[in-house]
N, CA, C and O atoms as a GROMACS GRO file, in nm:
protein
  548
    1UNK      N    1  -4.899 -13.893  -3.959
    1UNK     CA    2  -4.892 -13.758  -4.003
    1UNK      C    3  -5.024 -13.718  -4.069
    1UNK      O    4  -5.101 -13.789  -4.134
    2UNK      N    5  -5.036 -13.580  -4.036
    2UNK     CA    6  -5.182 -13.524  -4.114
    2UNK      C    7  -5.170 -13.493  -4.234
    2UNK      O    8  -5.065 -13.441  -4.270
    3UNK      N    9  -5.278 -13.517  -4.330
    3UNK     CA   10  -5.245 -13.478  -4.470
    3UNK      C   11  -5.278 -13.329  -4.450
    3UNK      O   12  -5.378 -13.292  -4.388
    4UNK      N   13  -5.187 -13.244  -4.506
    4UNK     CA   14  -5.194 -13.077  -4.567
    4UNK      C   15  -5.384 -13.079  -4.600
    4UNK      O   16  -5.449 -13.165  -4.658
    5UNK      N   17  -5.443 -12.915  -4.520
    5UNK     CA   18  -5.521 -12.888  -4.559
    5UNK      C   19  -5.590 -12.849  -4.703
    5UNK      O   20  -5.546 -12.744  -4.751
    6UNK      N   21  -5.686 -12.913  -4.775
    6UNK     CA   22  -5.696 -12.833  -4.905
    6UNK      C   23  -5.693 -12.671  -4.935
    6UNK      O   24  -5.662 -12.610  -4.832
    7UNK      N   25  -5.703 -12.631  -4.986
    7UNK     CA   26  -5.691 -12.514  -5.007
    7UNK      C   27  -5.879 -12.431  -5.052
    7UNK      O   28  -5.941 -12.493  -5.139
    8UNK      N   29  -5.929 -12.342  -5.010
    8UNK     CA   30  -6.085 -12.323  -5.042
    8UNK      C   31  -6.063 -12.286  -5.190
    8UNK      O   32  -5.956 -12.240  -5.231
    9UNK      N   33  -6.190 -12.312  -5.281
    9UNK     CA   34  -6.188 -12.298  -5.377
    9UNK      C   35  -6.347 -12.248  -5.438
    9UNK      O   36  -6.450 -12.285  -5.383
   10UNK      N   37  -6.346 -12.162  -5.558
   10UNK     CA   38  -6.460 -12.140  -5.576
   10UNK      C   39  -6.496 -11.983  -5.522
   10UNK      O   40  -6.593 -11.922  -5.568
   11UNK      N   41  -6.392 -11.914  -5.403
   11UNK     CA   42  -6.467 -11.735  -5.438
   11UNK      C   43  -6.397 -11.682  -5.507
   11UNK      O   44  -6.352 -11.583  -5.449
   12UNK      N   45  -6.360 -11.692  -5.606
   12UNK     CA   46  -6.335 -11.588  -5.714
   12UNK      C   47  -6.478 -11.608  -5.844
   12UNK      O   48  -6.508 -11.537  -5.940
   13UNK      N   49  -6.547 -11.754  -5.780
   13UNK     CA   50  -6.675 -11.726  -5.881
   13UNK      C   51  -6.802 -11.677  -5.756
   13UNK      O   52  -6.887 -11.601  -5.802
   14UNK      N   53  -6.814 -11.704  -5.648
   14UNK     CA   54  -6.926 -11.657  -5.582
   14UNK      C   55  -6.875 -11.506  -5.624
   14UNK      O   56  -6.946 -11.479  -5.721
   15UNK      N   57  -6.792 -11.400  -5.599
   15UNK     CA   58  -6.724 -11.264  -5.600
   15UNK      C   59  -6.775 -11.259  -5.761
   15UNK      O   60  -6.897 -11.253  -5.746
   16UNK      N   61  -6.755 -11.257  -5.872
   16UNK     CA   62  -6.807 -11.241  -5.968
   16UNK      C   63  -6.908 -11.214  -5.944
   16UNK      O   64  -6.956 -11.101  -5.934
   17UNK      N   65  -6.979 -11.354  -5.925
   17UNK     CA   66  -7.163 -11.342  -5.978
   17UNK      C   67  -7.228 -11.214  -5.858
   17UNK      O   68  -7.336 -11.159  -5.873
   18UNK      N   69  -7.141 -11.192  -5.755
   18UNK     CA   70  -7.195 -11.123  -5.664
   18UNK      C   71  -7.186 -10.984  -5.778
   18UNK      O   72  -7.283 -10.918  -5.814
   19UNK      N   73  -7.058 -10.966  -5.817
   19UNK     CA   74  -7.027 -10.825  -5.891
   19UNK      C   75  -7.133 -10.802  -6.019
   19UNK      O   76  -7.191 -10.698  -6.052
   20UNK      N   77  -7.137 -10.909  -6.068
   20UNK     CA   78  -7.270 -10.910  -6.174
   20UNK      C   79  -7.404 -10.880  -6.156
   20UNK      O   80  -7.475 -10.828  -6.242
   21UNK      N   81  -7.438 -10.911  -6.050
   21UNK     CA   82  -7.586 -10.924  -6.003
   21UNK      C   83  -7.593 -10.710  -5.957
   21UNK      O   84  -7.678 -10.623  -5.975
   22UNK      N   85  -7.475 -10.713  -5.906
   22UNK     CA   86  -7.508 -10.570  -5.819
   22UNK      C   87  -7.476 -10.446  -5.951
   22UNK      O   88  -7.522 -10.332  -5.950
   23UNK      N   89  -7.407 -10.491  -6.034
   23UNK     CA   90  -7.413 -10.427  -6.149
   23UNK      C   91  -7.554 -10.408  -6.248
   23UNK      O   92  -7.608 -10.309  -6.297
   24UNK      N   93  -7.580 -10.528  -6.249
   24UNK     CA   94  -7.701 -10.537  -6.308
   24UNK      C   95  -7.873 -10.454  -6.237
   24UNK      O   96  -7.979 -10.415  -6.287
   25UNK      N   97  -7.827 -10.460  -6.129
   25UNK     CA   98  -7.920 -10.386  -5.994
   25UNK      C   99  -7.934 -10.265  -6.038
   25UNK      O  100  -8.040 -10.204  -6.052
   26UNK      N  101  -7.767 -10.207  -6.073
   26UNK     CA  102  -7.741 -10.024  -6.096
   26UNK      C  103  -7.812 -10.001  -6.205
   26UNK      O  104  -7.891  -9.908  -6.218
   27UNK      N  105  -7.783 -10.099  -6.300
   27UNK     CA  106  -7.807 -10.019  -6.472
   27UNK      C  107  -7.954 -10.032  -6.417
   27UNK      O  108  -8.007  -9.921  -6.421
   28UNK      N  109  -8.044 -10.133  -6.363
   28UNK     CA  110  -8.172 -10.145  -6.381
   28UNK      C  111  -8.242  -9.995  -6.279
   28UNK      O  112  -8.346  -9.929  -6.293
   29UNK      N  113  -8.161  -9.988  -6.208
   29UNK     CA  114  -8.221  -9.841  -6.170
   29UNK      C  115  -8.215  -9.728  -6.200
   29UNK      O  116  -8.301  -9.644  -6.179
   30UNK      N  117  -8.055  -9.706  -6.283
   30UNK     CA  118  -8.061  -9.623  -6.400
   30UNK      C  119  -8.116  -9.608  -6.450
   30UNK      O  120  -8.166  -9.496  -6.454
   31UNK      N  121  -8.150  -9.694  -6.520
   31UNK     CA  122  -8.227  -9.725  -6.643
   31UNK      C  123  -8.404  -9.634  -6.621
   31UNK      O  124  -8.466  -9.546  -6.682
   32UNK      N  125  -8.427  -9.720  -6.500
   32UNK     CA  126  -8.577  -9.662  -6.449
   32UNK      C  127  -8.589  -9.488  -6.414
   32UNK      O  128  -8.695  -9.433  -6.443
   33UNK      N  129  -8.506  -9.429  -6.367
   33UNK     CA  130  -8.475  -9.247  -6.332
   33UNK      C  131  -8.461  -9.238  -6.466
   33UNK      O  132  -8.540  -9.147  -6.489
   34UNK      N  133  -8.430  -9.259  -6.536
   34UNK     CA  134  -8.346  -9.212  -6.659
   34UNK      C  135  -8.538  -9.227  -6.778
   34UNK      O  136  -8.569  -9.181  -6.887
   35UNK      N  137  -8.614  -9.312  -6.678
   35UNK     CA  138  -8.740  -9.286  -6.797
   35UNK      C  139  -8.846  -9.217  -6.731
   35UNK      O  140  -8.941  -9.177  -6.798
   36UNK      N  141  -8.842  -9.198  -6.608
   36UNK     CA  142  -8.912  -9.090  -6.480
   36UNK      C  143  -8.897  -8.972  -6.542
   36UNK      O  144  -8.997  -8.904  -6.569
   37UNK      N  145  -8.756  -8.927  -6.577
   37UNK     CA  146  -8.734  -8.810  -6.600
   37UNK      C  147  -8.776  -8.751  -6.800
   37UNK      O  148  -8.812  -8.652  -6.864
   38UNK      N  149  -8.744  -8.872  -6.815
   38UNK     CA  150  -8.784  -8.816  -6.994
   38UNK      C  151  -8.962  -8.806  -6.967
   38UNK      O  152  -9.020  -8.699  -6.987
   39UNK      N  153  -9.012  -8.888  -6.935
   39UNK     CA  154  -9.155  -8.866  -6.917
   39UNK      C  155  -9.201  -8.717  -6.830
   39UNK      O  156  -9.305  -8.669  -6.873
   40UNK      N  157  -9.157  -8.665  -6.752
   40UNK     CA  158  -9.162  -8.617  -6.674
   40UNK      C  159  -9.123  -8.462  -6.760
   40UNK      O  160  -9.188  -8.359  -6.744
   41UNK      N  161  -9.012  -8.474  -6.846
   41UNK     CA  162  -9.035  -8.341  -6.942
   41UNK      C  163  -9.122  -8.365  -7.025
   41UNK      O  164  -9.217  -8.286  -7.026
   42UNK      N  165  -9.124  -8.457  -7.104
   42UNK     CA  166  -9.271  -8.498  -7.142
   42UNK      C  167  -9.418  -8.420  -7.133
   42UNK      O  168  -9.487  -8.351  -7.208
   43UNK      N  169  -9.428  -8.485  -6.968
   43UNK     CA  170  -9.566  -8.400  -6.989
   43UNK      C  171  -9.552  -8.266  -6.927
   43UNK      O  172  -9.651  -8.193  -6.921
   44UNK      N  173  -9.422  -8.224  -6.874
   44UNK     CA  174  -9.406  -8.065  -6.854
   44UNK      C  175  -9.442  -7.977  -6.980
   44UNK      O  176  -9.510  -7.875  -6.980
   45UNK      N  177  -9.376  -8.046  -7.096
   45UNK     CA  178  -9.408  -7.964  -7.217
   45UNK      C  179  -9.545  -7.978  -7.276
   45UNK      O  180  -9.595  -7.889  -7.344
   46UNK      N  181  -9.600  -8.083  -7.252
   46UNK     CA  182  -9.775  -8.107  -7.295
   46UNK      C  183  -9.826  -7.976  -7.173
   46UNK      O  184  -9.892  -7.883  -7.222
   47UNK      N  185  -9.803  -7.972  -7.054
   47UNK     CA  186  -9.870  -7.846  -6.979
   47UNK      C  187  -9.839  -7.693  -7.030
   47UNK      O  188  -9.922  -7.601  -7.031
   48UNK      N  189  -9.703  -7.686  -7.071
   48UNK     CA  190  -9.691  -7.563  -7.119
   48UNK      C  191  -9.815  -7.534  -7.277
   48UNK      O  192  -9.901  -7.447  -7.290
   49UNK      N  193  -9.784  -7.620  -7.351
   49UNK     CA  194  -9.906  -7.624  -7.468
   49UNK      C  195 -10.029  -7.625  -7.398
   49UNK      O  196 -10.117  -7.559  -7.454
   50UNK      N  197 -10.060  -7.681  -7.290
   50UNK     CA  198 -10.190  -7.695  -7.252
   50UNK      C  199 -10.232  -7.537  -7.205
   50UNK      O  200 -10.336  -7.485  -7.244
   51UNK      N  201 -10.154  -7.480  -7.132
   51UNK     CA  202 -10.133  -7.334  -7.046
   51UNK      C  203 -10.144  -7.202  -7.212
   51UNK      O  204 -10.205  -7.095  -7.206
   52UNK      N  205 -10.083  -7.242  -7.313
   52UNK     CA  206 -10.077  -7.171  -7.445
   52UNK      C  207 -10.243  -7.206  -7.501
   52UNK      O  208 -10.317  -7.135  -7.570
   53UNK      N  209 -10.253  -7.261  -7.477
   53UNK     CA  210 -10.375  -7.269  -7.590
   53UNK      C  211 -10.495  -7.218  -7.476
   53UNK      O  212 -10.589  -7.140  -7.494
   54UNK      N  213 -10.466  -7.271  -7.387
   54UNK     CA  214 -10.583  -7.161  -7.323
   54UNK      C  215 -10.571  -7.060  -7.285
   54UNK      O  216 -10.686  -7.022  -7.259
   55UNK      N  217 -10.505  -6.985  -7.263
   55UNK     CA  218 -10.388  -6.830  -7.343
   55UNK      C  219 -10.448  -6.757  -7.425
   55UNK      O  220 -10.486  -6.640  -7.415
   56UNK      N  221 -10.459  -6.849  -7.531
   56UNK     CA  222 -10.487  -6.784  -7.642
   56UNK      C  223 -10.659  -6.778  -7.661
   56UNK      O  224 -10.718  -6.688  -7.721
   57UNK      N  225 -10.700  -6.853  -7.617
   57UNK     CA  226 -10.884  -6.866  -7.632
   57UNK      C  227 -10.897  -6.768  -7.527
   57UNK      O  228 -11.002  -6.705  -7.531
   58UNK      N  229 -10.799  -6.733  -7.413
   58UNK     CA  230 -10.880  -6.625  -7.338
   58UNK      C  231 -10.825  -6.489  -7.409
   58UNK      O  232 -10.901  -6.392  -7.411
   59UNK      N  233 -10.682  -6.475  -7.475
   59UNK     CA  234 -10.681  -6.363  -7.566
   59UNK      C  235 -10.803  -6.323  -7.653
   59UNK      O  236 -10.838  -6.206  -7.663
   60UNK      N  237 -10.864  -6.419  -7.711
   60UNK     CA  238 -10.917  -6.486  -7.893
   60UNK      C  239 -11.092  -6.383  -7.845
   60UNK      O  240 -11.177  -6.320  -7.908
   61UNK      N  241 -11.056  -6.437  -7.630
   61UNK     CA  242 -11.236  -6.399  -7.617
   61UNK      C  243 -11.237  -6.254  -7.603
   61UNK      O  244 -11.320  -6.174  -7.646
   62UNK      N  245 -11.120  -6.231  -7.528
   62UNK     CA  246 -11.144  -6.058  -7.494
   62UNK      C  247 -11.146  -5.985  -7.595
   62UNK      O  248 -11.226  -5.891  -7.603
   63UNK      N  249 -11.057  -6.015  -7.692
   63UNK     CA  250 -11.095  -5.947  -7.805
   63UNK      C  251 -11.173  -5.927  -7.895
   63UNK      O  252 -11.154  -5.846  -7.986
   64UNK      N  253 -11.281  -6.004  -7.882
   64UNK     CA  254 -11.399  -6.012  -7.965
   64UNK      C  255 -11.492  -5.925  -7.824
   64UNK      O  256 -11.549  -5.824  -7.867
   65UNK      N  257 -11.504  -5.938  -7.732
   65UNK     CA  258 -11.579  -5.861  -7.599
   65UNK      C  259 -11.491  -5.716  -7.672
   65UNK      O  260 -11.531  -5.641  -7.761
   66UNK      N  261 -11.413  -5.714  -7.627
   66UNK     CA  262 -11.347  -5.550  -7.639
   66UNK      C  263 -11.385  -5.488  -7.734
   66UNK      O  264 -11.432  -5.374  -7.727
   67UNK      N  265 -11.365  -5.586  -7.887
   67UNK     CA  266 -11.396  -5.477  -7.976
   67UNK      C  267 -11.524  -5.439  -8.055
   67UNK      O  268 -11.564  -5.343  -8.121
   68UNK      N  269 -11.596  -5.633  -7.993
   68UNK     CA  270 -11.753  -5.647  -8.120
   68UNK      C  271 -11.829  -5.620  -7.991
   68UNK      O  272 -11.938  -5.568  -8.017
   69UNK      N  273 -11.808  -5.636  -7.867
   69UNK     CA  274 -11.878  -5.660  -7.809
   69UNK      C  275 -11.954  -5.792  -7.789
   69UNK      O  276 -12.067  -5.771  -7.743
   70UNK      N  277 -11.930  -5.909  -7.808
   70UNK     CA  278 -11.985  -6.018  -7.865
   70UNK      C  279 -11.914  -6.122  -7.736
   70UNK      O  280 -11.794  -6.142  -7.716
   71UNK      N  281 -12.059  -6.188  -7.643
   71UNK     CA  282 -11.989  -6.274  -7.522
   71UNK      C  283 -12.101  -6.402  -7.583
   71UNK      O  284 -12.224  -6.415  -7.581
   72UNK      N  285 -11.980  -6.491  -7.640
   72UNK     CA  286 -12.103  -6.595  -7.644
   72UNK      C  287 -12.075  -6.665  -7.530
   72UNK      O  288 -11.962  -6.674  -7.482
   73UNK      N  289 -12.191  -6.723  -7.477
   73UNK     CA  290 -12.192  -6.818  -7.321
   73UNK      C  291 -12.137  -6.926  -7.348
   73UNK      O  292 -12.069  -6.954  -7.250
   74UNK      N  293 -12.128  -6.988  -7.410
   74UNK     CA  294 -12.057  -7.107  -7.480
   74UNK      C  295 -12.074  -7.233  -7.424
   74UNK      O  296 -12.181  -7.222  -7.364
   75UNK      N  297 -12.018  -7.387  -7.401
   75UNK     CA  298 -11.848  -7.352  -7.463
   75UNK      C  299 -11.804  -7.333  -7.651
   75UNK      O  300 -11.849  -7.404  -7.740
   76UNK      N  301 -11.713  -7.226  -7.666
   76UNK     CA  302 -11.634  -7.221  -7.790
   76UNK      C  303 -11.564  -7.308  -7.811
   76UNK      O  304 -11.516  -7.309  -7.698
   77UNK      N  305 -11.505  -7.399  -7.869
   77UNK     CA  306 -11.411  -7.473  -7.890
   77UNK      C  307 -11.306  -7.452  -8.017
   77UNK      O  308 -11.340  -7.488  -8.129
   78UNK      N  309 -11.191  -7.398  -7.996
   78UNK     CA  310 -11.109  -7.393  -8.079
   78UNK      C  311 -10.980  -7.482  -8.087
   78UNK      O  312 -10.906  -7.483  -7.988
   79UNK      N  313 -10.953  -7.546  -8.182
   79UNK     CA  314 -10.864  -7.643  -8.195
   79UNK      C  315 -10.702  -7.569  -8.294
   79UNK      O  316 -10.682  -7.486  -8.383
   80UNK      N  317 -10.604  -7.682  -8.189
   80UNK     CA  318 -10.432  -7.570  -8.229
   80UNK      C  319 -10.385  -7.666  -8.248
   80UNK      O  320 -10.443  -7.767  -8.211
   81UNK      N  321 -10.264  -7.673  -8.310
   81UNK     CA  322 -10.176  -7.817  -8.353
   81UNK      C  323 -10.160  -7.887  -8.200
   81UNK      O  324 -10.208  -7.880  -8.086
   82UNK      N  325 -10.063  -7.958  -8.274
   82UNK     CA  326 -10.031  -8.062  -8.145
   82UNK      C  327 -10.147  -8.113  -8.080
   82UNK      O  328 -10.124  -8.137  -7.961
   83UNK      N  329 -10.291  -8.144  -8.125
   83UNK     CA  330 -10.387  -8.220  -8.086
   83UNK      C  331 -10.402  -8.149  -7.963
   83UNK      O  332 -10.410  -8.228  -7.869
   84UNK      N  333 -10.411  -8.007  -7.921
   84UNK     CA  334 -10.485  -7.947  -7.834
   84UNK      C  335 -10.602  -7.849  -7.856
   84UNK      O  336 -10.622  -7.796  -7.965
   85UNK      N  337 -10.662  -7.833  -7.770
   85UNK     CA  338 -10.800  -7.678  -7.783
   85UNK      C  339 -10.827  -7.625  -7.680
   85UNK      O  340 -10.772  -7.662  -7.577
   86UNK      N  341 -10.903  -7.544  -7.681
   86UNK     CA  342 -10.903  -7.427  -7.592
   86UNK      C  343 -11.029  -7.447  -7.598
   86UNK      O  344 -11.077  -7.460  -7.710
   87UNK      N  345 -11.129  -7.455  -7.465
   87UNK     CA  346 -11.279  -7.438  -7.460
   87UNK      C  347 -11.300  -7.302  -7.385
   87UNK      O  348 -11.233  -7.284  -7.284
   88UNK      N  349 -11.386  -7.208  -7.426
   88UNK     CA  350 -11.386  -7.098  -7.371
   88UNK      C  351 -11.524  -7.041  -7.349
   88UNK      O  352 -11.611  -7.032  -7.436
   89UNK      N  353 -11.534  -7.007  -7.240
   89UNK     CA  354 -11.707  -6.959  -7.201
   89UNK      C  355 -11.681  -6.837  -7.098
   89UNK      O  356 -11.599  -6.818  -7.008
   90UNK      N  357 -11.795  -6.756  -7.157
   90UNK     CA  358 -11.818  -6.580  -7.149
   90UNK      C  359 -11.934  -6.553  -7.101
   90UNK      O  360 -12.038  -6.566  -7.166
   91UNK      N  361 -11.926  -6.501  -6.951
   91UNK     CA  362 -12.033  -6.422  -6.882
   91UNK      C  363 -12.041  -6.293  -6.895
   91UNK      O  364 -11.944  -6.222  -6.868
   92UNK      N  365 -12.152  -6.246  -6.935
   92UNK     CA  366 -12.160  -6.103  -6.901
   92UNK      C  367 -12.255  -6.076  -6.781
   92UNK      O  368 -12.344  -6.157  -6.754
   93UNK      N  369 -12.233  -5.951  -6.703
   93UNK     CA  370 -12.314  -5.947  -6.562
   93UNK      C  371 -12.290  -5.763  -6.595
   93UNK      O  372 -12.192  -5.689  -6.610
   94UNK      N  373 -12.443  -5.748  -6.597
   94UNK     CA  374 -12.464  -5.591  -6.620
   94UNK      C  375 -12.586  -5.624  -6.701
   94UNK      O  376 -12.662  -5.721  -6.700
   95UNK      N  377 -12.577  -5.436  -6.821
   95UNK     CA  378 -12.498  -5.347  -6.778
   95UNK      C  379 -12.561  -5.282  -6.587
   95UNK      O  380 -12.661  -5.286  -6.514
   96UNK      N  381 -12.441  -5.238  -6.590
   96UNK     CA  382 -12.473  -5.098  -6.442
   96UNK      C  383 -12.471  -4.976  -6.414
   96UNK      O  384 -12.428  -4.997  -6.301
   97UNK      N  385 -12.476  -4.916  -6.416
   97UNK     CA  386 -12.461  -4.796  -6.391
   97UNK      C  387 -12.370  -4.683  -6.282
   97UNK      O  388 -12.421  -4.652  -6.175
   98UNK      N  389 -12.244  -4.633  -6.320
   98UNK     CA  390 -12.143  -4.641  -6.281
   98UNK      C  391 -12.107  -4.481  -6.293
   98UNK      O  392 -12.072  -4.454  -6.408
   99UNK      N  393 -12.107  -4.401  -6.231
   99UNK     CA  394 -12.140  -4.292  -6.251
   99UNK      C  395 -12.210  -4.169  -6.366
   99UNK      O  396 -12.194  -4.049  -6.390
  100UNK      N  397 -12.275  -4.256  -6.404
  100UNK     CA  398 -12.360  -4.182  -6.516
  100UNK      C  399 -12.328  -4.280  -6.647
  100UNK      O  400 -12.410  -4.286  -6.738
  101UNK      N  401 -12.208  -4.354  -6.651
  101UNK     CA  402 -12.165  -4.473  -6.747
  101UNK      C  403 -12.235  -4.597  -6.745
  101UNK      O  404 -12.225  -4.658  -6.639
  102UNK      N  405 -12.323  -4.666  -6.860
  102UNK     CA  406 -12.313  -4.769  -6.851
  102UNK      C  407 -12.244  -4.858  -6.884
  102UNK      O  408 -12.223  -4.874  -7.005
  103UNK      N  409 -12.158  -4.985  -6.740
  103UNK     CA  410 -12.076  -5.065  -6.772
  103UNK      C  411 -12.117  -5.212  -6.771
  103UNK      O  412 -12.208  -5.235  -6.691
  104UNK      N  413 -12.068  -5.329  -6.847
  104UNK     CA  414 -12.068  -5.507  -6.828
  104UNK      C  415 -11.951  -5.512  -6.836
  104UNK      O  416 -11.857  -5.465  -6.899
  105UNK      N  417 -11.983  -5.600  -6.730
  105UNK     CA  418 -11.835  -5.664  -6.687
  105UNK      C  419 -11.839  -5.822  -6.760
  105UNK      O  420 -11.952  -5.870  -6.767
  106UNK      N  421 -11.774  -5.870  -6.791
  106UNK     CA  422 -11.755  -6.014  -6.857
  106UNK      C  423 -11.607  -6.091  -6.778
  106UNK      O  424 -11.491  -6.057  -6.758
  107UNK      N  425 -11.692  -6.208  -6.752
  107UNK     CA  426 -11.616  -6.302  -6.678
  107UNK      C  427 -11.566  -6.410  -6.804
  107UNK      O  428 -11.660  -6.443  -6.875
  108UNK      N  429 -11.447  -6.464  -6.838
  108UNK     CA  430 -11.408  -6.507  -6.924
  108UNK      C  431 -11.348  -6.642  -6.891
  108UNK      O  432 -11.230  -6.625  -6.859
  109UNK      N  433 -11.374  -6.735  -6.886
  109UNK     CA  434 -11.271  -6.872  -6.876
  109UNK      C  435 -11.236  -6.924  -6.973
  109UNK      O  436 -11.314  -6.926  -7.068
  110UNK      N  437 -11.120  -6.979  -6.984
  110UNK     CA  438 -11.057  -7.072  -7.119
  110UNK      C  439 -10.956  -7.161  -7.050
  110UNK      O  440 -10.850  -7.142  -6.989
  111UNK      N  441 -11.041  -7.282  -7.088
  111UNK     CA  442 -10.945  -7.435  -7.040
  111UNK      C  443 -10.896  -7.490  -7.182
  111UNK      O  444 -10.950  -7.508  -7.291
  112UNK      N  445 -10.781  -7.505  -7.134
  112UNK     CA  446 -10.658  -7.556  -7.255
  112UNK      C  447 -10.671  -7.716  -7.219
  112UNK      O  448 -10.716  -7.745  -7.108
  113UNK      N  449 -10.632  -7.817  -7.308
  113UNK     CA  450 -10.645  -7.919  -7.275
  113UNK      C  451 -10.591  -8.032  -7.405
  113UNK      O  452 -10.591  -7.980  -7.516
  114UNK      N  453 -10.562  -8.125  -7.401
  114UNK     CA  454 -10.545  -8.234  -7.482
  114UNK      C  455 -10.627  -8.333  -7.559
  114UNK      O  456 -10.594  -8.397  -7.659
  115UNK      N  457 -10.738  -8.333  -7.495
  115UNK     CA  458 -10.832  -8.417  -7.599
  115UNK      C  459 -10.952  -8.322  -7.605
  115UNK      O  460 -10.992  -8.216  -7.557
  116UNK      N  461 -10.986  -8.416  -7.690
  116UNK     CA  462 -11.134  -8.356  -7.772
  116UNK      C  463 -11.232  -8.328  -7.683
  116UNK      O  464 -11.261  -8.388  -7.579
  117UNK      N  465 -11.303  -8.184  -7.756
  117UNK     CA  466 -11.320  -8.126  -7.631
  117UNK      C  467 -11.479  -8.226  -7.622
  117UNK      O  468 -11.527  -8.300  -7.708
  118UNK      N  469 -11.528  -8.192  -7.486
  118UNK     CA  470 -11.546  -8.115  -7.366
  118UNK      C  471 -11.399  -8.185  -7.294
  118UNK      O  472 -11.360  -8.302  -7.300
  119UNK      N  473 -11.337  -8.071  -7.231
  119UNK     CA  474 -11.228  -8.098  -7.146
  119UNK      C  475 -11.285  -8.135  -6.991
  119UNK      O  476 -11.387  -8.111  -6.927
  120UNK      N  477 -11.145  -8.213  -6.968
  120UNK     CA  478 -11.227  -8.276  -6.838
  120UNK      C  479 -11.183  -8.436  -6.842
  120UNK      O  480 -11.236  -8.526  -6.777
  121UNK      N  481 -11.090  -8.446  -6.921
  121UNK     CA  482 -11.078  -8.604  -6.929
  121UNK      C  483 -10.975  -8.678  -6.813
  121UNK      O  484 -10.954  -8.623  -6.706
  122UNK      N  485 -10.921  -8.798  -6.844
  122UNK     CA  486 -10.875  -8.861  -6.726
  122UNK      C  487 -10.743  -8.929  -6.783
  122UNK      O  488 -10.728  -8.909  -6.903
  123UNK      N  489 -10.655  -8.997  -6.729
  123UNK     CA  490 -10.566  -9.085  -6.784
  123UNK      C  491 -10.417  -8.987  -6.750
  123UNK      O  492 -10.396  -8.866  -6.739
  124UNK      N  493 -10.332  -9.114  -6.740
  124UNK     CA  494 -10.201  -9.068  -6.702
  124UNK      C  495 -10.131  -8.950  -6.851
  124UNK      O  496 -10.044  -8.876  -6.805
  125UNK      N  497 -10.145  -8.935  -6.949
  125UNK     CA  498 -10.141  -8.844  -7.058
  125UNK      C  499 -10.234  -8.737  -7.045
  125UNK      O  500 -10.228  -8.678  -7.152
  126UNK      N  501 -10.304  -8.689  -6.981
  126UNK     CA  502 -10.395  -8.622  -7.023
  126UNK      C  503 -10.337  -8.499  -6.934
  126UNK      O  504 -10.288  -8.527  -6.825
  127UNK      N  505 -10.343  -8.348  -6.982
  127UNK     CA  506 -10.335  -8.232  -6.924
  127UNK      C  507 -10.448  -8.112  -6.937
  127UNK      O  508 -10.518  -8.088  -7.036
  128UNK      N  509 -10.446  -8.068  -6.855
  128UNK     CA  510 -10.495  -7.971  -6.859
  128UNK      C  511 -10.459  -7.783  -6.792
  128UNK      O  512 -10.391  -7.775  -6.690
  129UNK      N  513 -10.499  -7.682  -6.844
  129UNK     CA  514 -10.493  -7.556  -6.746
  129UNK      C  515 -10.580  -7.444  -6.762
  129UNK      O  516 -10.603  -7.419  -6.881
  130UNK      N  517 -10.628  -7.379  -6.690
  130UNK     CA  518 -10.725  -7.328  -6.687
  130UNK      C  519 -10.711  -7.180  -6.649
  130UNK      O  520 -10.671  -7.148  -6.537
  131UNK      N  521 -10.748  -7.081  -6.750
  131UNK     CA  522 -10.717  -6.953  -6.710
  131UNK      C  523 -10.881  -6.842  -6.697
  131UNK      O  524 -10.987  -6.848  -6.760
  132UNK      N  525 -10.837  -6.750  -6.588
  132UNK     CA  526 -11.002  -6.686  -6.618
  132UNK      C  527 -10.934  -6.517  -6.606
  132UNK      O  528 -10.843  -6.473  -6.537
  133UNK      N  529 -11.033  -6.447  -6.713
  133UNK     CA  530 -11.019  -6.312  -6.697
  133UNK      C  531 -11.143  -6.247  -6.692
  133UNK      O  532 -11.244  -6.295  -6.744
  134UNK      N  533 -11.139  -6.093  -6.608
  134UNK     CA  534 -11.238  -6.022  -6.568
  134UNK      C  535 -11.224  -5.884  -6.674
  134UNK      O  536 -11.129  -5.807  -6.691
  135UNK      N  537 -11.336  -5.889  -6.725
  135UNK     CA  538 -11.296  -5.753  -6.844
  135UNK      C  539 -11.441  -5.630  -6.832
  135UNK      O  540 -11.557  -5.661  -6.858
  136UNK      N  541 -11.412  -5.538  -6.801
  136UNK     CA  542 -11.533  -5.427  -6.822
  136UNK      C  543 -11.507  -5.354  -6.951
  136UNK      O  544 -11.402  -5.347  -7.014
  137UNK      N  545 -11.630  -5.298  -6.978
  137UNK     CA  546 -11.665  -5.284  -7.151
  137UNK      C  547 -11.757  -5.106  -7.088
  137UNK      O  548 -11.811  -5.032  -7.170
   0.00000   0.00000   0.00000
């Protein structure tokens, strides 16, 4: 007579460690989207500050053109919390003569940025934005 087959033993632990391992897979990719995305508002909000402060240096220039008349060629450098500044440089091209008016026109740029200026720097932190306005006087 044949002796009775054993019985298999041992997948209820291969089935575990399988369930463990593929669990451990999820959280670790969770985990990774879940720091893509905080970084990722991160430096959305460093661009919006970056986009504000050079905003404001091209407000800061026209208004000194508009009202003193005053284009310095620059760069200006003005510094705003949050460890940003605004570098800003002013062309004037004139005056001309415009139907009996004399007009200058002023070309205005202001780069917003994160480090110390001259802007222009490099590195996975670093932002920048750059705005230009055309103003006649």
């Amino acid at each position: 007579m044949k002796p009775a087959p054993r019985r298999a033993r041992g997948f209820a632990l291969i089935l575990a460690v399988f369930l463990i391992v593929s669990l451990a897979a999820i959280g670790a990719y969770l985990l990774s989207v879940s720091n893509v995305q905080v970084e990722s508002g991160i430096m959305d909000e460093q661009g919006a500050r970056a986009y504000q402060a050079a905003r404001a240096g091209l407000d800061w220039q026209a208004y000194r053109v508009l009202h003193d008349g005053i284009c310095d060629p620059g760069p200006t450098t003005i510094p705003f919390a949050f460890n940003f500044f605004a570098e800003v440089r002013c062309t004037a091209y004139g005056p001309e003569n415009e139907a009996g008016a004399s007009v200058t026109t002023y070309s205005i740029v202001s780069t917003g940025c994160n480090v110390t200026p001259p802007c222009g720097g490099t590195g996975a932190t670093y932002v920048e934005r750059q705005l230009q306005l055309t103003v006649a006087r």
